[in-house]
N, C-alpha and C positions, 0 to 999 in steps of 0.2 A: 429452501425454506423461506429464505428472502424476497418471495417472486412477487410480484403483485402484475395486474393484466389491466387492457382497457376496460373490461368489464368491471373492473371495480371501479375504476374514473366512474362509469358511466352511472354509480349507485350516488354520488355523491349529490348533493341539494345543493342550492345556487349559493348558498351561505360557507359552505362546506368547500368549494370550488373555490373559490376567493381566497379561505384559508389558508390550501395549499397552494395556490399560486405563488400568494404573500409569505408563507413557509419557505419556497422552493427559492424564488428571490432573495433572501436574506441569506438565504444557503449561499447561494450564487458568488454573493458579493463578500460574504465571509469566506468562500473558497479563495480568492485572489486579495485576501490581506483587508479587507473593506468594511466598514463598520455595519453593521443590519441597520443602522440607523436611517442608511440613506432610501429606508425601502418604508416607504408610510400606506397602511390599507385599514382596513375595521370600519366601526362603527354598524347600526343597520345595513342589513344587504338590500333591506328595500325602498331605504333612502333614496333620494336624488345624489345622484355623483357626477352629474356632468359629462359621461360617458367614459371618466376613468377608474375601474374601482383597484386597482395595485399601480401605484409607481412606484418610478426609481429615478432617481433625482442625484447622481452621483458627480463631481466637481469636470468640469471640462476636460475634457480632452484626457479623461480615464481611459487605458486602455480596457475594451470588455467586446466579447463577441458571444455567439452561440444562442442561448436561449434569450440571453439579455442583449439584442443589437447594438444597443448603441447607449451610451451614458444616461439620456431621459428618455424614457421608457413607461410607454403608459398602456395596462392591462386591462380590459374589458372583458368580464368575465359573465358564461353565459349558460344555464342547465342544458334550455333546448338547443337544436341543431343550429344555425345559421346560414342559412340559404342565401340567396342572391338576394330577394327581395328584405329579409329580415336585414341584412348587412346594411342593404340603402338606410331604411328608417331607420337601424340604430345611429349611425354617423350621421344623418341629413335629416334629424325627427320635423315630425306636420306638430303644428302651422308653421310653413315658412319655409321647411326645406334647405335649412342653411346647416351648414357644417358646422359642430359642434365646436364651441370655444377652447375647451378641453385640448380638441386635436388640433386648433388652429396653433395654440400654444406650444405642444411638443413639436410643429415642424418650424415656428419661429427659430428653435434650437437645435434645428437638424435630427428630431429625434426621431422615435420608432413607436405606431401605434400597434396593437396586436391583439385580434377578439381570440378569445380562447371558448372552447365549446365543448362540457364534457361530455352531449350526447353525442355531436357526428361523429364518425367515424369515415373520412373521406378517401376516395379514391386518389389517384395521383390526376387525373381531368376534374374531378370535382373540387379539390386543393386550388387546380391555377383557376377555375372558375370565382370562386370565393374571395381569392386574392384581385381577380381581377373587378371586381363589385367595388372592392376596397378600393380600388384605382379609380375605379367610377367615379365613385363618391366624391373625389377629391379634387375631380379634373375640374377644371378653369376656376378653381379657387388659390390664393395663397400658399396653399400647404402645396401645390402641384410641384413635383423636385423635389421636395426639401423631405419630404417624410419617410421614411422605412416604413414596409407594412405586410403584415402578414398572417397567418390565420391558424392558432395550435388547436388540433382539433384531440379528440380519449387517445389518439396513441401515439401524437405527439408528448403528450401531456406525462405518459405512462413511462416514455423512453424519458424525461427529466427526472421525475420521482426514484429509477432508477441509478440516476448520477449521484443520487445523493442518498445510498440505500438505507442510513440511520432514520430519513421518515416514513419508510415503508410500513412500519408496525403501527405507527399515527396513524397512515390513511389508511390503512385496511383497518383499525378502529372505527372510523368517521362511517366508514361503508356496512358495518356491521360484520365484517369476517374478519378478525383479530389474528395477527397469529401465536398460537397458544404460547404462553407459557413468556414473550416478548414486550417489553415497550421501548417507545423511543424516549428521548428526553424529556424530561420532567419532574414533577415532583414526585421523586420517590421514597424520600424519605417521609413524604405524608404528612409535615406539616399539621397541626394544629385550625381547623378553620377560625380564622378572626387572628392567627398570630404573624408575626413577619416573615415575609418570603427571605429577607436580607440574611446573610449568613453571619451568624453572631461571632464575633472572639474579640479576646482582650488581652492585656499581658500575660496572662497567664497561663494561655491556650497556648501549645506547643505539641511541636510534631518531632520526632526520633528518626534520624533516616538510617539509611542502611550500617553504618559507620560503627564498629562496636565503640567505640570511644565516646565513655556516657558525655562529655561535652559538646556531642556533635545533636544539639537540640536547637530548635530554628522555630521561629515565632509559626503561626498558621498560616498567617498570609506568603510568608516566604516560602512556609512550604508548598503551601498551593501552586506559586508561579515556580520550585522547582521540577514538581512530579508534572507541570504542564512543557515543560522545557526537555524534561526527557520523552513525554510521550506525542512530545512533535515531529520526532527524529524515530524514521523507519526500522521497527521490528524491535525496539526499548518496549519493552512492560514493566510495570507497577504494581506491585504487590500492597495493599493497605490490613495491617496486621492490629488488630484491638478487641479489648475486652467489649460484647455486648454493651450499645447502649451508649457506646462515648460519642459517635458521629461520624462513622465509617461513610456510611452513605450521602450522607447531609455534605460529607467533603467533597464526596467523588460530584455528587452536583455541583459543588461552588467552581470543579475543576473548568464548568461551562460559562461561568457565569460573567459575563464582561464587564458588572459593578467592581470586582471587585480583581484587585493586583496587575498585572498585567500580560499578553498573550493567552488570554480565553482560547479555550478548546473549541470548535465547530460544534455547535450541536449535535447538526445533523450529521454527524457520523455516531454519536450516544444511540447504545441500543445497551438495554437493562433486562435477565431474565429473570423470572420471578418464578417462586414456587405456590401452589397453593396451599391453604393451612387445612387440617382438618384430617 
């Protein structure tokens, strides 16, 4: 049910491509205990970005490998394909032909640049060609040595989305093929437009846990970080038992929410089915 293909990467708009990048990053670094904080992207997609639209900017000598190289890590996100020649001009753009700031920056710090491209779909010779363009680019400049570099193309892209299968039902959203009846995290308790995303309570807001012993009642916040403390620990479930209408849902959000207590759930492992009405 969970599947998603490169054919869907490949539905995705340049704006939408960035999204999930910057999605998939935040995942990344929330998997291995890391704040999403250290992952900055948005704004217009058709802005000027200097040639990096997702970094990651995580404190020295972080341990991290795999999709995220190396601690600064900077994403250049692209619809169409990226060929040899397109790789030159994006890294090296006319007039002048010099290597972008951006990338001179991430190899000051040993880091890792990496064009993503949801159209190709490249062979295993078309890959080392791509990457080696990227070599190109770089040779008898500054960043020559210092940089990681490499090229995710729809099914690289499609093999991350699935590490992290809670964004699955978001980007088959984004692509127009949903799957029924699925979301991933969000707002699902629906909110009000124009009222606070913040999760409300006060003293008086109190959660009952399992305990028959009516004194075993614990403020919200506490109980938020306790039902996050069991359902961090392999194969524990949570049961949330309430009258229509008090906040069943609105909690189960807050249980992601990293404003508020402490040990936030991953998002992206949140996946929410939903019925139709009617």
């Amino acid at each position: 049910m969970f599947e998603i293909t490169g054919h869907e990467i490949s539905l995705l708009n340049g704006g939408d491509l960035r999204a999930v990048v910057g999605r998939l990053c935040e995942a990344e670094v929330r998997h291995r205990g890391l704040a999403a904080s250290h992952v900055t992207w948005g704004g217009d997609q058709d802005a000027k970005d200097g040639g990096v639209d997702v970094r990651v900017a995580l404190p020295a000598g972080t341990a991290i490998e795999g999709s995220i190289p190396r601690p600064q890590t900077g994403f250049q996100t692209k619809k169409p394909d990226m060929p040899r020649t397109e790789i030159l001009d994006e890294m090296r753009p006319k007039p002048g032909n010099m290597l972008r700031p951006a990338i001179l920056e991430l190899a000051n710090v040993s880091g890792a640049y990496i064009i993503v491209s949801s159209s190709g779909s490249t062979s295993d010779l078309a890959l080392k060609n791509r990457r080696d363009a990227m070599a190109e680019a770089i040779k008898g400049t500054p960043a020559e040595g210092k940089l990681a570099l490499d090229f995710y193309d729809r099914s690289r892209i499609t093999t991350w989305v699935r590490d992290h299968a809670g964004l699955i039902p978001w980007v088959r959203e984004l692509t127009g093929k949903p799957v029924p009846g699925w979301q991933s995290y969000g707002s699902w308790s629906k909110s009000p437009a124009g009222s606070s995303a913040s999760y409300l309570f006060d003293d008086q807001a109190r959660i009952r846990t399992e305990s028959k012993d009516a004194a075993d009642v614990i403020s919200a916040i506490e109980g938020i970080d306790r039902i996050r403390k069991v359902l961090s620990e392999a194969g524990r479930i949570v049961r949330l038992v309430g009258l229509s209408g008090v906040g069943k849902t609105r909690l189960a959000e807050a249980l992601f929410d990293s404003r508020l207590g402490h040990g936030a759930l991953d998002s992206s492992l949140a996946r929410s089915i939903h019925h139709a009405k009617g």
